[in-house]
N, CA, C and O atoms as CSV, one atom per row, in Angstrom:
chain,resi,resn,atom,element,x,y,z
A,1,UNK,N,N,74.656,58.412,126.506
A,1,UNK,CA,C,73.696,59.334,125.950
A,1,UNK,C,C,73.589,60.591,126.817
A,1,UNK,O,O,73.299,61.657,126.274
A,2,UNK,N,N,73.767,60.537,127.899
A,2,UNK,CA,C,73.458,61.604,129.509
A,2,UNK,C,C,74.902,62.573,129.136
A,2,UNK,O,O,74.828,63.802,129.142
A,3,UNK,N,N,76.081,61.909,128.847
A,3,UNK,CA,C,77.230,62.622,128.792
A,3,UNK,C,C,76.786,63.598,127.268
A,3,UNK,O,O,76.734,64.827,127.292
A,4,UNK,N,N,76.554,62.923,126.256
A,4,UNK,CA,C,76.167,63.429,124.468
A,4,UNK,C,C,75.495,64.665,125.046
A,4,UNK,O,O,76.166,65.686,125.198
A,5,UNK,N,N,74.163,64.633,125.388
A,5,UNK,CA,C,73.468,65.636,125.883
A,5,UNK,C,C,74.182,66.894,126.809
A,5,UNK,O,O,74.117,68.098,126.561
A,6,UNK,N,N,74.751,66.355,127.736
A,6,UNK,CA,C,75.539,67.567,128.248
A,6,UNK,C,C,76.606,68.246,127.974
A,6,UNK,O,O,77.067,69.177,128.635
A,7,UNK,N,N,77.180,67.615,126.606
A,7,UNK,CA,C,78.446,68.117,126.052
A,7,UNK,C,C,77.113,68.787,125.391
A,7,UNK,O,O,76.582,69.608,126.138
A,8,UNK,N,N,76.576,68.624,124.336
A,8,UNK,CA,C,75.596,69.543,123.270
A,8,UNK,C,C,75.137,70.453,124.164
A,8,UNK,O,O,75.033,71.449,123.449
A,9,UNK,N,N,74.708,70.854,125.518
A,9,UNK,CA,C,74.289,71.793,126.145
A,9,UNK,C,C,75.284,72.381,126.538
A,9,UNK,O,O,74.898,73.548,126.605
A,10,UNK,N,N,76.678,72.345,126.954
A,10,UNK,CA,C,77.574,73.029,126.804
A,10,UNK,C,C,78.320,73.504,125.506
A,10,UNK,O,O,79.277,74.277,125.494
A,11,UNK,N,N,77.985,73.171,124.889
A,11,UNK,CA,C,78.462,73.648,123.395
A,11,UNK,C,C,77.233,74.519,123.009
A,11,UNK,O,O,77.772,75.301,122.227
A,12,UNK,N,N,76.377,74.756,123.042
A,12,UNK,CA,C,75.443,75.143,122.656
A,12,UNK,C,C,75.481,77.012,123.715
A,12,UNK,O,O,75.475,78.170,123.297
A,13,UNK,N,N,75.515,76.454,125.068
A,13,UNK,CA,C,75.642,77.290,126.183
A,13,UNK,C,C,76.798,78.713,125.447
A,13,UNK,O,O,76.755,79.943,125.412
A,14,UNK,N,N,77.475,77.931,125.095
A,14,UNK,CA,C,79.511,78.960,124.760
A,14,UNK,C,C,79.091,79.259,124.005
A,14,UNK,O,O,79.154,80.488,124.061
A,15,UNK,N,N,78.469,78.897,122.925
A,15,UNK,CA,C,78.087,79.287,121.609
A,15,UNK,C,C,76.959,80.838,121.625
A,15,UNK,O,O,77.273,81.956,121.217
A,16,UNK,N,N,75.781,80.459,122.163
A,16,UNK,CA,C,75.020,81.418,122.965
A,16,UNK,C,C,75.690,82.513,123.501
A,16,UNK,O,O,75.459,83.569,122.913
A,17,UNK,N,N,76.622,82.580,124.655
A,17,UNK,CA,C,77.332,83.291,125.481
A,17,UNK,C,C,78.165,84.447,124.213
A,17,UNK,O,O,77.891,85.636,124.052
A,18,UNK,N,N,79.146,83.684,123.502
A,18,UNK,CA,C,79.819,84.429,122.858
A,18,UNK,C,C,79.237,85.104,121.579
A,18,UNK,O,O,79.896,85.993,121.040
A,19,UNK,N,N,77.871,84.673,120.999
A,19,UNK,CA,C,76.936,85.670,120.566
A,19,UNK,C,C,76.681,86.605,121.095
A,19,UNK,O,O,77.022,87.542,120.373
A,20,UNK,N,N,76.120,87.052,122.273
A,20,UNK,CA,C,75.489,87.613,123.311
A,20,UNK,C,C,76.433,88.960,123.455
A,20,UNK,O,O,75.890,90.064,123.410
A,21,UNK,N,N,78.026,88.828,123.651
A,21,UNK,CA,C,78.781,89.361,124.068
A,21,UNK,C,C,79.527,90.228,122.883
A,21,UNK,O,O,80.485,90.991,123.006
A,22,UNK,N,N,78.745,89.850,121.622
A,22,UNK,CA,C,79.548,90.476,120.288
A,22,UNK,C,C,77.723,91.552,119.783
A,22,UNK,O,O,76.566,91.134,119.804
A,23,UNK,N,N,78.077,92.466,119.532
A,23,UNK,CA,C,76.952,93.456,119.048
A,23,UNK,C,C,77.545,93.637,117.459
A,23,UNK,O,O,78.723,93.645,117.104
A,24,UNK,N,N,76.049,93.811,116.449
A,24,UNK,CA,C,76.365,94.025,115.021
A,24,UNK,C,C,76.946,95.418,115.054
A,24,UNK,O,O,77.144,96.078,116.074
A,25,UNK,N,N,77.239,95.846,113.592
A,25,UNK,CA,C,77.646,97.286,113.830
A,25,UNK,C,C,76.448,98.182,113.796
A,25,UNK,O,O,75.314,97.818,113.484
A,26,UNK,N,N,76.849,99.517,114.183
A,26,UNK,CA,C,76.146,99.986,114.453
A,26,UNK,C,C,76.575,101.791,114.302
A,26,UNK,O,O,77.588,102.356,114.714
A,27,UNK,N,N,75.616,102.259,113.702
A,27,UNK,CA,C,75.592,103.980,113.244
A,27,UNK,C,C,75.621,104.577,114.733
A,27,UNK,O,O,75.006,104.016,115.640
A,28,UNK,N,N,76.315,105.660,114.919
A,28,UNK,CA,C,76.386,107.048,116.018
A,28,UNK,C,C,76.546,108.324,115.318
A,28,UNK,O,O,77.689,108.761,115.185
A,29,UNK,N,N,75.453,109.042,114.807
A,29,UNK,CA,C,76.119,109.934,113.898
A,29,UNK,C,C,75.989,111.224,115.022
A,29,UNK,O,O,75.318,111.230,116.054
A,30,UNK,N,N,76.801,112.243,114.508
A,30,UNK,CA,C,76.949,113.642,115.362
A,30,UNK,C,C,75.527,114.522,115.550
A,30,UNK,O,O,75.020,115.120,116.499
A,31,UNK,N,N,75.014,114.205,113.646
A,31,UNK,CA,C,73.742,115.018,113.322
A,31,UNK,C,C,73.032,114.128,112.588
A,31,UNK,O,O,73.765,113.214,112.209
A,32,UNK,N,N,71.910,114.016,112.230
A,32,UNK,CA,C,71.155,113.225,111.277
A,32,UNK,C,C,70.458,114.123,110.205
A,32,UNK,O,O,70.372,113.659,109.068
A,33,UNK,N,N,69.885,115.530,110.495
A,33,UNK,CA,C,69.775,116.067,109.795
A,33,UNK,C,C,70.437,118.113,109.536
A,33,UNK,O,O,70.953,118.840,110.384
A,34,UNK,N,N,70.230,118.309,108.603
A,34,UNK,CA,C,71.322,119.180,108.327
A,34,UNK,C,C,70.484,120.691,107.625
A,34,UNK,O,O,70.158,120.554,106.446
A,35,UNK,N,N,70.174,121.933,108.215
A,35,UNK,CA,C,69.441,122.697,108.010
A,35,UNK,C,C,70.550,123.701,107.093
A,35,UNK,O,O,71.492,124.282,107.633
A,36,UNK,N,N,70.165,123.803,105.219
A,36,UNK,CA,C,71.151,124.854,105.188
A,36,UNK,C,C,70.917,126.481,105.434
A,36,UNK,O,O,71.674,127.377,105.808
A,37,UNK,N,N,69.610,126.448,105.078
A,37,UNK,CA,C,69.401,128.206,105.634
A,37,UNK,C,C,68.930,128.439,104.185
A,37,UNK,O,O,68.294,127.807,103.341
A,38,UNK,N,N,69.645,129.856,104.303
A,38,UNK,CA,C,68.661,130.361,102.769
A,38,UNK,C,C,70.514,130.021,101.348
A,38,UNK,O,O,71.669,130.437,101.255
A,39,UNK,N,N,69.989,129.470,100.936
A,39,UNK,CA,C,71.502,129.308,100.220
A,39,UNK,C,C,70.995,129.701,98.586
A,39,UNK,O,O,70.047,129.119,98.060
A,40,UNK,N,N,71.846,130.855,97.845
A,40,UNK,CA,C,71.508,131.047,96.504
A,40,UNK,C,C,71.128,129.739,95.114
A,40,UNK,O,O,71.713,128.671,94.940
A,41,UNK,N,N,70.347,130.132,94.570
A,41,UNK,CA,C,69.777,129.254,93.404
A,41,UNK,C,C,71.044,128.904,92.439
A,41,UNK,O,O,71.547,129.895,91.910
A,42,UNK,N,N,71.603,127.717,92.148
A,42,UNK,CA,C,72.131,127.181,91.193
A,42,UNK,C,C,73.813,127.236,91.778
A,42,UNK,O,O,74.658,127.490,90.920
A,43,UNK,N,N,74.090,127.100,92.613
A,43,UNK,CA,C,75.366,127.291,93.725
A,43,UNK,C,C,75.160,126.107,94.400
A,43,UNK,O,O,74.081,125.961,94.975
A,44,UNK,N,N,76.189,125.025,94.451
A,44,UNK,CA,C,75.910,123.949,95.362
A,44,UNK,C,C,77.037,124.702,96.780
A,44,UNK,O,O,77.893,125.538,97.073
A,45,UNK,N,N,75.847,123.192,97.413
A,45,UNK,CA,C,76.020,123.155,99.067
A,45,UNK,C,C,76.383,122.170,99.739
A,45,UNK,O,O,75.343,121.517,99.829
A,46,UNK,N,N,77.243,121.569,100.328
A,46,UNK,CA,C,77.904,120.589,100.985
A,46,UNK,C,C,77.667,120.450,102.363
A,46,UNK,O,O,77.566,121.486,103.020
A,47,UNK,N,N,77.543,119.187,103.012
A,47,UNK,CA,C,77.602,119.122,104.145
A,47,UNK,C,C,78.225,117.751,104.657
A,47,UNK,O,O,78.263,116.765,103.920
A,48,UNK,N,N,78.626,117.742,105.727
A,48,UNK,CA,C,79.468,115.988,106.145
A,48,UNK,C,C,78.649,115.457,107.359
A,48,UNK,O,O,78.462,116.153,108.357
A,49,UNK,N,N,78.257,114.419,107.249
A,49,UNK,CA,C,77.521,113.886,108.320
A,49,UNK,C,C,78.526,112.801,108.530
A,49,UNK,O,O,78.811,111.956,107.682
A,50,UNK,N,N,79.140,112.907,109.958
A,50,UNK,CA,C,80.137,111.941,110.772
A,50,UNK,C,C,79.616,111.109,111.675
A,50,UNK,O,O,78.768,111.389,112.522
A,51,UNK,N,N,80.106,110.139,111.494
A,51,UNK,CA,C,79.368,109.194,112.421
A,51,UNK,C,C,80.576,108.388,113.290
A,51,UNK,O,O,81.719,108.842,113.253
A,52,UNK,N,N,80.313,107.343,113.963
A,52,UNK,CA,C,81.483,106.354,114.708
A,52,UNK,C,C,80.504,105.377,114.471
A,52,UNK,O,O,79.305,105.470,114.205
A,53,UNK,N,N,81.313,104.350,114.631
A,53,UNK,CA,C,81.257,102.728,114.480
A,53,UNK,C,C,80.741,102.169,116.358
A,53,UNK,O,O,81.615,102.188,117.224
A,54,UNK,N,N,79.537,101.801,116.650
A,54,UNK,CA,C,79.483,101.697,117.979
A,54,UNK,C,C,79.303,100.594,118.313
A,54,UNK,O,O,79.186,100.325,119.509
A,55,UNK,N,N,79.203,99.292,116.986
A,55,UNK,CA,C,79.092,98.184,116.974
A,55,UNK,C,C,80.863,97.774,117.339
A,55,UNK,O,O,81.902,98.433,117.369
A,56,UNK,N,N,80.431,96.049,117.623
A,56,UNK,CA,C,81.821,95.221,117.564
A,56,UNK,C,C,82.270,95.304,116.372
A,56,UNK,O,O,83.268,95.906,115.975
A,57,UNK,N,N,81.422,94.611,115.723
A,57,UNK,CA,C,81.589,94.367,113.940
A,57,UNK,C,C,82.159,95.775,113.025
A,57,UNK,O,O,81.966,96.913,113.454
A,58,UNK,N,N,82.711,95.569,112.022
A,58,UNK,CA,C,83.082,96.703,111.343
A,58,UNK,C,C,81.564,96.118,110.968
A,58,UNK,O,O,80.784,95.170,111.058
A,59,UNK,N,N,81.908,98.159,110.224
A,59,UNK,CA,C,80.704,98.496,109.391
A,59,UNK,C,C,80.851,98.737,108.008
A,59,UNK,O,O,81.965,99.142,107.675
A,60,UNK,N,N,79.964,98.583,107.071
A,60,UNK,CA,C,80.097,99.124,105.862
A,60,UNK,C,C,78.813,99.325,105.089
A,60,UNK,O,O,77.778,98.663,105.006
A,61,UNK,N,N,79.321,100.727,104.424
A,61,UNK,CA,C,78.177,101.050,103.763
A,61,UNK,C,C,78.035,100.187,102.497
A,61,UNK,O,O,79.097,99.885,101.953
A,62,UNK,N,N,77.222,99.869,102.101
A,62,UNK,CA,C,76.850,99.501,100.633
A,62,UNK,C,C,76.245,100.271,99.657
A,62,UNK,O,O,76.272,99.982,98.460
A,63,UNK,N,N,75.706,101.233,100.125
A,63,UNK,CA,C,74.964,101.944,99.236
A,63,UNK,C,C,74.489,103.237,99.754
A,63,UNK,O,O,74.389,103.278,100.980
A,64,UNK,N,N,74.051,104.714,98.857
A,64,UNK,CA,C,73.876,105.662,99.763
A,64,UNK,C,C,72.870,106.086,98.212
A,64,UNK,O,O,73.285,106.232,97.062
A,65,UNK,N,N,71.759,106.171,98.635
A,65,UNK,CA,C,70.757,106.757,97.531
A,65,UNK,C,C,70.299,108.309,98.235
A,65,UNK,O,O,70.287,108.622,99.426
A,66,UNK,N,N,69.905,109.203,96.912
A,66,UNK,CA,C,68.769,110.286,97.227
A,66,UNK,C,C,67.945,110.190,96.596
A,66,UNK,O,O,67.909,109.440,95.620
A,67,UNK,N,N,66.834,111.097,97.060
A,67,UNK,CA,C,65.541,111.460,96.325
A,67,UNK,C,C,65.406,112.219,95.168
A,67,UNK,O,O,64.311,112.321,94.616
A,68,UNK,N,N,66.464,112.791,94.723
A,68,UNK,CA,C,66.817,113.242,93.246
A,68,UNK,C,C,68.201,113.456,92.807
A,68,UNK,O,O,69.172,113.278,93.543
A,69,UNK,N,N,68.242,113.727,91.952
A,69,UNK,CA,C,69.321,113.897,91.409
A,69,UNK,C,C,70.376,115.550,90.949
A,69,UNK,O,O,71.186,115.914,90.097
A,70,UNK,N,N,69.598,116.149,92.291
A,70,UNK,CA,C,69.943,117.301,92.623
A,70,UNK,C,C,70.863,117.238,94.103
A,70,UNK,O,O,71.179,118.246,94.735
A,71,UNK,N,N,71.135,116.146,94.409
A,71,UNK,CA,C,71.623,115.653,95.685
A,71,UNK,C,C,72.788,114.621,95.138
A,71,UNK,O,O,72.647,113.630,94.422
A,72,UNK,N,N,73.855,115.123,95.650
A,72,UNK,CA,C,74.827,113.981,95.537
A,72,UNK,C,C,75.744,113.266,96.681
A,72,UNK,O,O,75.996,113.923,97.691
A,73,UNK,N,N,76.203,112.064,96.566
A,73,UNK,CA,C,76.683,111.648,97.613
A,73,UNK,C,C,77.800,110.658,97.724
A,73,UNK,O,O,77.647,109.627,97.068
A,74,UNK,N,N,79.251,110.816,98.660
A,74,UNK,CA,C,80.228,110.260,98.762
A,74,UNK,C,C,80.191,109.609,100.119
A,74,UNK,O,O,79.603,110.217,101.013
A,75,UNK,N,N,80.671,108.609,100.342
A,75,UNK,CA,C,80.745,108.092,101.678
A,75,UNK,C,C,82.015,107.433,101.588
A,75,UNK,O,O,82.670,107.358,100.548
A,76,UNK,N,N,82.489,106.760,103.159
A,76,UNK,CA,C,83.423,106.135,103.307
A,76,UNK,C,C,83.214,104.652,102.820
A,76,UNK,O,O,82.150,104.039,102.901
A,77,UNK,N,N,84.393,104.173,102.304
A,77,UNK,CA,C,83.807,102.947,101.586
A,77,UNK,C,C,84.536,101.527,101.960
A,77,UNK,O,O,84.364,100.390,101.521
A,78,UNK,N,N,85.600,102.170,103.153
A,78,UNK,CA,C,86.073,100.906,103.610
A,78,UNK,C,C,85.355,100.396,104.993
A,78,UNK,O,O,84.993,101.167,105.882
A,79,UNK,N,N,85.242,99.295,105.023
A,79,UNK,CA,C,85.174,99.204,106.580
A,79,UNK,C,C,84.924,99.922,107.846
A,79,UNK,O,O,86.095,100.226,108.074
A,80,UNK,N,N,84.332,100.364,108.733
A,80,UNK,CA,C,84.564,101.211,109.338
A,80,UNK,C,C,84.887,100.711,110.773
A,80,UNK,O,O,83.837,100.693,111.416
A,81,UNK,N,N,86.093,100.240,111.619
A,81,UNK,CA,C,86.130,99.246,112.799
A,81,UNK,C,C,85.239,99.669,114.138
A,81,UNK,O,O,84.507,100.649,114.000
A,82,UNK,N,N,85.250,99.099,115.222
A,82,UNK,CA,C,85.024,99.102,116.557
A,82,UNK,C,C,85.800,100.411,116.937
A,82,UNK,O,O,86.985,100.529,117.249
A,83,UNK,N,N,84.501,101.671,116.792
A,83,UNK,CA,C,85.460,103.124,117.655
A,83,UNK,C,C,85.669,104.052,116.317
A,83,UNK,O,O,85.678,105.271,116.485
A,84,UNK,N,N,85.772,103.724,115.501
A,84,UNK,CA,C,86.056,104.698,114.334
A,84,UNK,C,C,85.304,105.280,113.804
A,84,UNK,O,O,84.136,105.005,114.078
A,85,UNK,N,N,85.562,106.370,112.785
A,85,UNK,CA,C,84.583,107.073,112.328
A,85,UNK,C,C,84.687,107.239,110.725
A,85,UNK,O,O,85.705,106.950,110.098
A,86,UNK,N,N,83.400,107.783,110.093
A,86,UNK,CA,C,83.897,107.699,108.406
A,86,UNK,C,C,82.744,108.814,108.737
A,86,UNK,O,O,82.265,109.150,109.820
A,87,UNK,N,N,82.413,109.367,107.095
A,87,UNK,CA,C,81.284,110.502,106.768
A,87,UNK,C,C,81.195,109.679,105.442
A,87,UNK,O,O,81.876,108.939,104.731
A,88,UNK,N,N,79.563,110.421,105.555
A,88,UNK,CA,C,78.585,110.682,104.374
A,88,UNK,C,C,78.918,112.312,104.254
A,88,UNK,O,O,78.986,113.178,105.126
A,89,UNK,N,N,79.063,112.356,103.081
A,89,UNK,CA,C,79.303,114.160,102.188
A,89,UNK,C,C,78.168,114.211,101.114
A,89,UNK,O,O,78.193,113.468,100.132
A,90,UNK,N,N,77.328,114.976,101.305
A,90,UNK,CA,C,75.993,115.283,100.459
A,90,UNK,C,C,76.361,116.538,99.913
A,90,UNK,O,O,77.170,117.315,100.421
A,91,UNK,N,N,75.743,116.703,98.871
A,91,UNK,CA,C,76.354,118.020,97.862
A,91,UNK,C,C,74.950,117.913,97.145
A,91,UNK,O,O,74.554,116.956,96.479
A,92,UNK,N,N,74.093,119.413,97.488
A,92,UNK,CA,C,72.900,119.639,97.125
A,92,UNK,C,C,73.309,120.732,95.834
A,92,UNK,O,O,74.336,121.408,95.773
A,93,UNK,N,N,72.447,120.699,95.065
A,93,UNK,CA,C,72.576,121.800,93.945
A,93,UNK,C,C,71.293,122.399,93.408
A,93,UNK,O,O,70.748,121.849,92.451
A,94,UNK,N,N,70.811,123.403,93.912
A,94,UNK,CA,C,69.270,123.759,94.030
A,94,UNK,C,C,69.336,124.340,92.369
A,94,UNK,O,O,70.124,124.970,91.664
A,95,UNK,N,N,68.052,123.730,92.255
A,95,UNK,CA,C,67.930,124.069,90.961
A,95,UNK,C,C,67.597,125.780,90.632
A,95,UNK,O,O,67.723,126.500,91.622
A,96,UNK,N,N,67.249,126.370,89.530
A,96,UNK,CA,C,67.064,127.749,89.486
A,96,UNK,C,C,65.594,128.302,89.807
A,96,UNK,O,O,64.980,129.190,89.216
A,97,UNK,N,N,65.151,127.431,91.049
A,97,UNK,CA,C,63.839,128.102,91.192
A,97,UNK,C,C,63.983,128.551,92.950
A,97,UNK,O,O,64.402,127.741,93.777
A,98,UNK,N,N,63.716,129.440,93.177
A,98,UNK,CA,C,63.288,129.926,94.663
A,98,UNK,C,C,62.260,128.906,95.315
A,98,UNK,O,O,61.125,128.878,94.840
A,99,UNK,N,N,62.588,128.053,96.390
A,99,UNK,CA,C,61.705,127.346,97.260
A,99,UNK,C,C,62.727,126.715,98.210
A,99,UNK,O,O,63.936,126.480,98.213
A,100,UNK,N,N,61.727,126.561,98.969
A,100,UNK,CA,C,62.023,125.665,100.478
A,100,UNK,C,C,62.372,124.207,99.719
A,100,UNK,O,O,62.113,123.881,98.560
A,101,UNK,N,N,63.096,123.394,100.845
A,101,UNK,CA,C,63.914,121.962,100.348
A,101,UNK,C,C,63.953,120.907,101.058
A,101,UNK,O,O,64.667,121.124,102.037
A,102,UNK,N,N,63.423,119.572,101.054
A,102,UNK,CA,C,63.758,118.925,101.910
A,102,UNK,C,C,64.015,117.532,101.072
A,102,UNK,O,O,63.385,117.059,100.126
A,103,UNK,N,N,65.250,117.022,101.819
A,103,UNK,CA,C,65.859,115.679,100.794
A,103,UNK,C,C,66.125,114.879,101.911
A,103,UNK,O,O,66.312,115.222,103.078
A,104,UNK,N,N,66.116,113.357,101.212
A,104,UNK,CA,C,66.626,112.422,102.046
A,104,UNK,C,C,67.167,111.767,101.342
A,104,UNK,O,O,66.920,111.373,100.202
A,105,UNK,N,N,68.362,111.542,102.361
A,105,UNK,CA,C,69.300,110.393,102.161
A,105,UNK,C,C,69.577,108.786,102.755
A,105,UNK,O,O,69.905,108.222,103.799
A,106,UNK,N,N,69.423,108.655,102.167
A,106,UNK,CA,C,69.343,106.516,102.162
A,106,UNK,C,C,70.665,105.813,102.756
A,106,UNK,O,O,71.684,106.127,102.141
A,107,UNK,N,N,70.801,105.146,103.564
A,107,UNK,CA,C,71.790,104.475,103.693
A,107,UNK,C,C,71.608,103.251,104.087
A,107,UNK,O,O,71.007,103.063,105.145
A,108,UNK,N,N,72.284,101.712,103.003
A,108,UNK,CA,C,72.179,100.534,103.097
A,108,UNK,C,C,73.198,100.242,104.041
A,108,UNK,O,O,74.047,101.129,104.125
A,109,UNK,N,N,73.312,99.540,104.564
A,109,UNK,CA,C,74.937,98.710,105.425
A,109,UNK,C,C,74.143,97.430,106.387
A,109,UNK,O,O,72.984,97.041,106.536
A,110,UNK,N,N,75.269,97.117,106.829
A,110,UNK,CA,C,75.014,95.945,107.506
A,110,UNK,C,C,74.897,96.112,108.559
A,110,UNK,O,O,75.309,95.168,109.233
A,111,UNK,N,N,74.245,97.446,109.455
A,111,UNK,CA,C,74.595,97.596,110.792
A,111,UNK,C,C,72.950,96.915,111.245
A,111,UNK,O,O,72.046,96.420,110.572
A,112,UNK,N,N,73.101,97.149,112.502
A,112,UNK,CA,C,72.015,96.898,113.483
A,112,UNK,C,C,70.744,97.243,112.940
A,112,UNK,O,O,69.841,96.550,113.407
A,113,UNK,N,N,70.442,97.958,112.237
A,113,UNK,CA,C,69.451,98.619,111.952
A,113,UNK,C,C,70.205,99.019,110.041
A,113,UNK,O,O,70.973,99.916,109.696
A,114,UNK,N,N,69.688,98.145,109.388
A,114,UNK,CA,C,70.843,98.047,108.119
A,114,UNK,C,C,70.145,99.301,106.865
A,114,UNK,O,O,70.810,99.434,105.837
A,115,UNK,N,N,69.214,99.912,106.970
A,115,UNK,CA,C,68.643,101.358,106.610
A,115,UNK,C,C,68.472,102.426,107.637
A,115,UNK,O,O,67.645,102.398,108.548
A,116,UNK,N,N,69.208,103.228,107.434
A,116,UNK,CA,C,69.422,104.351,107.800
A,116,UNK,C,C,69.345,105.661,107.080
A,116,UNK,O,O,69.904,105.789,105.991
A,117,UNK,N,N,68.474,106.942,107.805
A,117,UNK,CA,C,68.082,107.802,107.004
A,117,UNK,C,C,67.995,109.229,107.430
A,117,UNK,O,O,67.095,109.737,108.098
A,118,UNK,N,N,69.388,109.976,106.797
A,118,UNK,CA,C,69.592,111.344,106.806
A,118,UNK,C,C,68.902,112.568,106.009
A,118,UNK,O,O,68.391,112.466,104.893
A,119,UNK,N,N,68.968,113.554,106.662
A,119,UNK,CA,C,67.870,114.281,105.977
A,119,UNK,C,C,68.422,116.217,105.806
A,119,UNK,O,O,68.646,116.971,106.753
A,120,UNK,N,N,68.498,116.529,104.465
A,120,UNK,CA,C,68.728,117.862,104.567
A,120,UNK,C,C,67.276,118.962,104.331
A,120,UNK,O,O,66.074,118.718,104.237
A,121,UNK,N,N,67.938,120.020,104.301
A,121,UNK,CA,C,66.210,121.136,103.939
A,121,UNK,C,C,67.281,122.230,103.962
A,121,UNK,O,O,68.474,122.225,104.267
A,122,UNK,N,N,66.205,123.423,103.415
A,122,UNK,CA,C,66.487,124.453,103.379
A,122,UNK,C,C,66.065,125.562,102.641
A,122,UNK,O,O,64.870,125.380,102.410
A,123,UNK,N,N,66.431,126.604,102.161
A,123,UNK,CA,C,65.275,127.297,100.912
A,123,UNK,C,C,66.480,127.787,100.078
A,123,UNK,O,O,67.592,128.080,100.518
A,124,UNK,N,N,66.040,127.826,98.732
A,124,UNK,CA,C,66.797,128.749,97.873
A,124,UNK,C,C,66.070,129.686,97.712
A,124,UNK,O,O,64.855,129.772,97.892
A,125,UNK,N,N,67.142,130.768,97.202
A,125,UNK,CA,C,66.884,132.452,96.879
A,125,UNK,C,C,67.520,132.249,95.677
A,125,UNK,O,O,68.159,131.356,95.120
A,126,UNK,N,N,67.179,133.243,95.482
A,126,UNK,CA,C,67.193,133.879,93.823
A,126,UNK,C,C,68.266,134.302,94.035
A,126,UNK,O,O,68.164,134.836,95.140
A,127,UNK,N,N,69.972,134.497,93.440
A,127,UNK,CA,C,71.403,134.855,93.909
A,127,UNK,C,C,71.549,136.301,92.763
A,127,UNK,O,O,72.514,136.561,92.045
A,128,UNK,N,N,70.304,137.046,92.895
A,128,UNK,CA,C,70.155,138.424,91.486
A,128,UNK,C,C,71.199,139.526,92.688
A,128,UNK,O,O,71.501,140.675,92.367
């Protein structure tokens, strides 16, 4: 029974250890949020938010929502490994009214922190 017990505490021990030593994935982005300035009414606007993989684990996005549907969004959709990098590409399209802007962008994945949340602004002008 003395031996049972100390094999299960060494199995248990390695098991522990090599958890410990592996990290989930995990977001590093360059920018989180993205100021466009004064950009004309009804003219879209693009921007790439790059990130690296700083986890062990690959990463992957599952999902990338906005707050309207004046905001659009592409991401990388494979895997992203240990060290690598992918982008989120947001493509704003201000509607035809003159005002200040601020949007957010959603991101599901499996990292460390598995919501994550980017953010643009900016104002439209009238493009007369």
């Amino acid at each position: 029974m003395k031996k049972l017990i100390i094999l299960f505490s060494l199995i248990l021990g390695i098991a522990v250890t090599s958890k410990a030593q592996s990290t989930p994935a995990e977001f590093k982005f360059e920018k989180e949020i993205h100021n466009f300035g004064k950009i004309p009414s009804n003219k879209p606007s693009t921007v790439e938010f790059k990130f690296t993989n700083i986890g062990d684990t690959p990463l992957i996005i599952s999902n990338v929502e906005s707050t309207c549907g004046c905001t659009v969004s592409e991401y990388t959709k494979t895997p992203v490994k240990k060290g690598e990098t992918g982008v989120v590409k947001v493509t704003f399209t201000p509607t035809g009214t003159a005002l200040p802007f601020s949007k957010i962008i959603t991101l599901t994945s499996n990292s460390k922190t598995p919501t994550k949340v980017l953010y643009i602004k900016g104002e439209t002008v009238n493009s007369n």
